[in-house]
N, C-alpha and C positions, 0 to 999 in steps of 0.2 A: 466366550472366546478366551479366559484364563484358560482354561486344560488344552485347548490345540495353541496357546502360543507356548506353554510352558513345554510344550511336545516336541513342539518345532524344535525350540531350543537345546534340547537337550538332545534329536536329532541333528543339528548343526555340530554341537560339539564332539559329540560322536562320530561324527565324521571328520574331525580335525579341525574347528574354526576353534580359534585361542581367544574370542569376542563374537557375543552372537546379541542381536535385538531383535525384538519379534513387534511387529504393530497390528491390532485390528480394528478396524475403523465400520462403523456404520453411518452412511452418511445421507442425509434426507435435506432435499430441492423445490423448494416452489418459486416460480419468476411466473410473475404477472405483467400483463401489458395491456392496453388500451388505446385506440386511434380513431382518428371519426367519430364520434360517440359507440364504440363498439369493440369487444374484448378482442384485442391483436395476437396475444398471447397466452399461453395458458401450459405454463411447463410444472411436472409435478414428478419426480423421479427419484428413487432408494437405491444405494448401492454400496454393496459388503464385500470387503475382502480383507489376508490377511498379508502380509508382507515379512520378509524377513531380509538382514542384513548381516554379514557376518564377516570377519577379519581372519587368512589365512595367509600365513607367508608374509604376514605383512600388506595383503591386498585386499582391496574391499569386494566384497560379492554380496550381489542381491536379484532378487526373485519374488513374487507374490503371484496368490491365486487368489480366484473368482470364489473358490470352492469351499465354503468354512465344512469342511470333513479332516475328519485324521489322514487318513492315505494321503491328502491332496496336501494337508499340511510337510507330511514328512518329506515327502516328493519335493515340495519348493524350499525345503530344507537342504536336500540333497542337492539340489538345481543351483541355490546359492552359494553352495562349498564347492562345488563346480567352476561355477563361474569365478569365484576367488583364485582359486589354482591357475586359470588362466590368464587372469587380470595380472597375477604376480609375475609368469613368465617377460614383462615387461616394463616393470615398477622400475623406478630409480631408485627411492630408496622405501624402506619399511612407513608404514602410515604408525604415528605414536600420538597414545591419545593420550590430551588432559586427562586428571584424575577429578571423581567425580564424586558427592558421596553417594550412598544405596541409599533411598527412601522408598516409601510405602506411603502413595497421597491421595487424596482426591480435589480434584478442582470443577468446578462448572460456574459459566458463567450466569452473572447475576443480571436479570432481567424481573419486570414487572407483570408486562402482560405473555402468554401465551399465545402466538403467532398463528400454533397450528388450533388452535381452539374457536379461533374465527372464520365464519362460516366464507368456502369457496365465493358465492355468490356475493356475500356484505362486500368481499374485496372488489372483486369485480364491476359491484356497482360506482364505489369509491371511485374507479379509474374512468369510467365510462365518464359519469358525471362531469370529473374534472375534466375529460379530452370533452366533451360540450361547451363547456364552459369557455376553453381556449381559445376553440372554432369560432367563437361568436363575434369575436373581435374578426371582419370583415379580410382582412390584411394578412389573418394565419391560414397557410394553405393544410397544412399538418399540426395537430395538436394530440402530443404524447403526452401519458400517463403511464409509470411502469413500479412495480413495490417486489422482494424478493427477501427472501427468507431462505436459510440453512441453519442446519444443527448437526454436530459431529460427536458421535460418541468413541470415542477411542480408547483404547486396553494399549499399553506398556508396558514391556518388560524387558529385561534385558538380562545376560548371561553372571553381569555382579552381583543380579540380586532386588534391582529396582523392581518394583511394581507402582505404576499409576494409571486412576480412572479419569479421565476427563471429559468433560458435554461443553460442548463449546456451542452459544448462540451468534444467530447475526441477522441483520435487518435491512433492509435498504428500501428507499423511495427518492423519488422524482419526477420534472413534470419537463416538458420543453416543447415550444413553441416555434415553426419554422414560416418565415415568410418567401417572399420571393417581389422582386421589381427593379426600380429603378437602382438600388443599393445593391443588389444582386440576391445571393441565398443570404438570409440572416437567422443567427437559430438565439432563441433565448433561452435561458436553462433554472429552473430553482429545484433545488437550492443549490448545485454545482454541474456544471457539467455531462457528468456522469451520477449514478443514483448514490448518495448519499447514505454510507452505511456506518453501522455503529456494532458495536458487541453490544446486545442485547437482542427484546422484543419488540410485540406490535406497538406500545408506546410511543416509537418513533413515529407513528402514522399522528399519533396528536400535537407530538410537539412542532411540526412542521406543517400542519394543515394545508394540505394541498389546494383543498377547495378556496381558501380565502386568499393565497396567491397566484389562484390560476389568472386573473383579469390583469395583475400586472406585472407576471407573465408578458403574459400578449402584448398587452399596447406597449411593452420596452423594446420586442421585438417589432412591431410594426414601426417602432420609433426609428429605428434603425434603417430603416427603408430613405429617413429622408435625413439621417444625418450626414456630417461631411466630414472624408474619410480620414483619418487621423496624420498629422500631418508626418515629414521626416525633418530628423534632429538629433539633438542631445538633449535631453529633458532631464531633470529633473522627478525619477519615477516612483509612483508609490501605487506599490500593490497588496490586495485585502488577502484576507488568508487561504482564501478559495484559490488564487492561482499561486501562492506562495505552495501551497499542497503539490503543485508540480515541480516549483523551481525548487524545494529541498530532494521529491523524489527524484527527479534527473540530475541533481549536480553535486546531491551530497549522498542519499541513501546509496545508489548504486557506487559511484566510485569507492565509498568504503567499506564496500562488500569484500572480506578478502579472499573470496577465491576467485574472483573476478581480479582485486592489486596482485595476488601471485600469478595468473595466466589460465585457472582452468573454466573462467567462463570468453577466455578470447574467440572463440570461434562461431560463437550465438551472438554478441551484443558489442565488443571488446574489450578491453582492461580496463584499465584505471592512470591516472597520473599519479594517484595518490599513494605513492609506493611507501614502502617502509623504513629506509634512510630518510624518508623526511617526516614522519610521525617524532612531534616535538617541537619541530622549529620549523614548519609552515605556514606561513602567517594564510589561512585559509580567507579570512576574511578580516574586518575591520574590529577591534577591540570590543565591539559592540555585543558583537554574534559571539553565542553561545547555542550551539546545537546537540541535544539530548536524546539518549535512544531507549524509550520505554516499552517496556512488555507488561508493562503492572498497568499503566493508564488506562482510569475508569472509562468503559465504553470504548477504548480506542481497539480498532479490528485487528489488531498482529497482538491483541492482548491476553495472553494465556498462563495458564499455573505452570508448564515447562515445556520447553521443546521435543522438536520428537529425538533427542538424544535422549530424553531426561533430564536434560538443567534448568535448574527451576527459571522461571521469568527476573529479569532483572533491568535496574534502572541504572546507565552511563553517560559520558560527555563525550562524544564525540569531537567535537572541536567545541575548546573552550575560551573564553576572552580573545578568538578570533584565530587561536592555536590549535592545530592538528591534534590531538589526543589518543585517539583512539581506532578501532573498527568493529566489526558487527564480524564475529568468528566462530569457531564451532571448536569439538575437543580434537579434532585431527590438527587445527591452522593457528590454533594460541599458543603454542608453542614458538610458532615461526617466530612473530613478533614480542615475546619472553612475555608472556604473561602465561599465570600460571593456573587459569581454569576457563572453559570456554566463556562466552559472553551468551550465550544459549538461543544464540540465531535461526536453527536448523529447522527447515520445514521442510515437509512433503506436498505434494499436492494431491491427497488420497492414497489409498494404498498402493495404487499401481505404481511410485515414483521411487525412489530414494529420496532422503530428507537432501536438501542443497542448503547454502548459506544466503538465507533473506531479511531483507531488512526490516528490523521491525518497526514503531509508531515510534516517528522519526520527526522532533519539532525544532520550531526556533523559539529560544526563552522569548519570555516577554520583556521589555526594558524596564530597568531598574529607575527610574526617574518619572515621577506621574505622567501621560502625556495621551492624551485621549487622539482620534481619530482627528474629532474637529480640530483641534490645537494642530496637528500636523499639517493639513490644510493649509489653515491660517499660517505658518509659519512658511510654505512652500510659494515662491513670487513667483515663479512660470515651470509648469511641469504638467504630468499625466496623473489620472491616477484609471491603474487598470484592476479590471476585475473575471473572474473565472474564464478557465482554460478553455482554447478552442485549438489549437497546435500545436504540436511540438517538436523538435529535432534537436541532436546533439552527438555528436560524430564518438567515433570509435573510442576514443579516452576517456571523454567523458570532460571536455573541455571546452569546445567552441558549441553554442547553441544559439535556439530562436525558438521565442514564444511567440502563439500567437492570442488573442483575447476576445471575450462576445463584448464588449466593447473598451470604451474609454471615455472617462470626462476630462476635460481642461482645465487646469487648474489657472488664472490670472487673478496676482496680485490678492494671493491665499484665500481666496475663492472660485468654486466648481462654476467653471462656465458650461459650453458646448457641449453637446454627447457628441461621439465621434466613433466613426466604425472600423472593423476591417483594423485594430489597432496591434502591430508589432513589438520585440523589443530585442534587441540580441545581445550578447557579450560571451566573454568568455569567462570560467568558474570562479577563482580566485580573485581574475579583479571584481568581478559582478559582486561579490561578498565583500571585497574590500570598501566598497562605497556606499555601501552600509552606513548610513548618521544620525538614523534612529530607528527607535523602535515603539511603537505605544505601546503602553502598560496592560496587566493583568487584565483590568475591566475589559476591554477587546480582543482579546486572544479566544482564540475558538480552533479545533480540531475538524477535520475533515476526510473520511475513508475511504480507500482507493479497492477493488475489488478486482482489476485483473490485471495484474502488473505480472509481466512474461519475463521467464525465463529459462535456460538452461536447453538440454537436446537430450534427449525427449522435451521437446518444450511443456514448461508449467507454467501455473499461475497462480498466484500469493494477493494477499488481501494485507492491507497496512492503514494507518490513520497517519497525519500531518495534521500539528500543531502550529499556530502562531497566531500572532497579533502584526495589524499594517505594521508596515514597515515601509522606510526612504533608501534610494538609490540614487544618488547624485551624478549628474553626466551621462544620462545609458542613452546607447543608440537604438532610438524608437521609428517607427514607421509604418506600413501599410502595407498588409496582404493584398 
């Protein structure tokens, strides 16, 4: 794919593009699944193409084909300088990019086992067993098993000169259990929600053994059948790092996306509050919170050697000791807010898209002061504490919202009483951050991988990881789906 990107490009420029990037991607799909003791799904699929981007007049234009051939390359070469020409009859003003430097790299991600090496059927059996196993428990009408693998090889190049290789792995597994009765639908989930993915290989099948938590699994979920449903209030809330994974994606990654604070993702999701007069003097949250945006983090899934602009992976503070800082921006949008080199945000979603501004593996530090999970407990006299995502909503700014959770314990007099179901929580961004009054330490902090997080028009979808340790909320208003 080097000679038809370098082809491209020098057809781009030859037709007038003053900035031209070429990507080719090979990208390989396996999603397994399993129901009733028996294989539900069985998806395995390749797909090649090459893409190009190129800057004319000041205007972006892009184009890709199905077709790795020369003619087909030059054609979407020409199709792309095309399409710039006309994007700029409308520009307001010229696109100016960060400066960057030219490298020459290679990256692939670091894994153990070999995914595609294991045999179709070992997987399949893997999943069957576990949905058996879930079944058994009397109470589950439905018992899922589901594991998924990708690998991305991609060729970079660009018109200054860059060349890079990159093999990007990823993994995922999960298992979830659903009831039905007097508690209504109840669904339990391990290890989160959604299948639980990482940059790497099939390793991840061991470190989570699906088989040895398929049984409680189940009985958490039939548990739920006879719990009582969480009450409404103001509690005192503490949530583990499974749903904290959604409260940093909805209320901190997306708002600081900035082409979302400048206006060009308003009409897919909407803006942001988090506009650029107050990057600085925001009090985003409580002194506590410190929120960090890593591309480098081991295993985490938005973890890569550079973006599809070419800038390499990098580690920043997004909001620090509870202060605004920063955003997740590209070489077009770091300018806006004077910073003087992209943050290297820019993904695509395969070759068919344009790269957009996505967030990468997006965490909350851990607190600086020892403080273990039980100690928070103990130290909380009446409160909740909630665990992994079952809802979510959060209106156009990205301000007022509502989780919902597969369940909740009770916390009296700093011990876990009650399970409780059907448990809520709502607030809005900044004060929810603001009531922030701890945080447990390193030992507890664990990261968590999000696989299809949408956006843009063409709509895509982006993979990221959320990092944290429990954390307390003081006074949230909690309740009952």
């Amino acid at each position: 794919m080097h000679l038809l990107c370098r082809e491209g490009l020098a057809a781009a420029l030859a037709a007038g593009a003053g900035y031209a990037d070429a990507r080719g991607l090979l990208t390989r799909w396996e999603y397994l699944g399993a129901k009733h003791g028996r294989p539900s799904d069985v998806t395995q699929t390749e797909d090649l193409g090459i893409s190009l981007r190129v800057l004319v007049d000041g205007a972006w234009g892009f184009a890709a084909t199905a077709r790795p051939t020369r003619e087909a390359v030059l054609a979407t070469a020409q199709r792309a300088v095309a399409n710039a020409r006309e994007a700029a009859r409308f520009r307001r003003q010229p696109v100016q990019l960060a400066p960057e430097p030219v490298v020459t790299a290679r990256y692939e991600t670091p894994r153990q086992q070999d995914p595609w090496t294991v045999s179709l059927s070992s997987k399949l059996d893997l999943l069957v067993r576990v949905s058996e196993l879930l079944e058994q428990e009397p109470a589950v009408r439905v018992g899922e098993a589901r594991m998924g693998f990708r690998t991305e090889e991609q060729v970079f190049l660009t018109s200054e000169g860059s060349v890079i290789d990159q093999t990007l792995h990823w993994a995922g597994c999960g298992i979830a259990a659903t009831t039905t009765g007097p508690g209504g639908i109840q669904r339990r989930s391990y290890p989160s929600s959604w299948l639980q993915w990482i940059s790497g290989g099939y390793e991840l099948l061991d470190r989570y053994d699906l088989l040895s938590h398929a049984a409680q699994c189940a009985a958490e979920a039939a548990a739920l059948q006879q719990a009582d449903p969480c009450p409404a209030g103001e509690f005192d809330l503490i949530l583990d790092p499974q749903q904290l994974t959604l409260q940093i994606h909805e209320s901190v990654g997306h708002p600081l996306e900035l082409d979302r604070v400048l206006g060009g993702e308003a009409n897919y999701a909407g803006t942001s509050f988090a506009t650029p007069d107050l990057c600085g003097s925001l009090q985003y949250g409580s002194p506590l919170v410190t929120l960090t945006a890593d591309a480098t983090l081991p295993e985490g899934v938005a973890t890569f050697g550079f973006d599809d602009e070419g800038v390499a992976a990098q580690k920043w503070s997004l909001v620090e000791d509870g202060v605004l800082r920063s955003y997740l921006t590209s070489r077009e949008y770091a300018g806006v807010v004077g910073e003087q080199r992209s943050r290297g945000t820019m993904r695509a979603d395969g070759w068919r898209h344009v790269p957009i501004v996505r967030m990468v593996n997006i965490s909350l530090e851990p607190g600086r002061e020892p403080l273990s999970l039980e100690e928070l407990i103990a130290d909380t006299k009446h409160g909740l504490l909630m665990s992994t995502n079952r809802s979510w909503s959060i209106d156009q700014r990205r301000v007022n919202f509502q989780f919902g959770c597969e369940l909740a314990y009770e916390i009296r007099h700093g011990k876990l009483g009650r399970l409780l179901r059907n448990p809520t929580y709502q607030g809005y961004t900044t004060g929810f951050w603001n009531r922030c009054d701890a945080i447990c330490d390193a030992r507890e902090w664990s990261h968590w991988g999000i696989f299809n997080c949408g956006k843009g028009q063409p709509p895509q979808t982006a993979e990221m990881s959320h990092g944290s340790s429990p954390a307390r909320f003081r006074q949230v208003n909690c309740g009952v789906s």
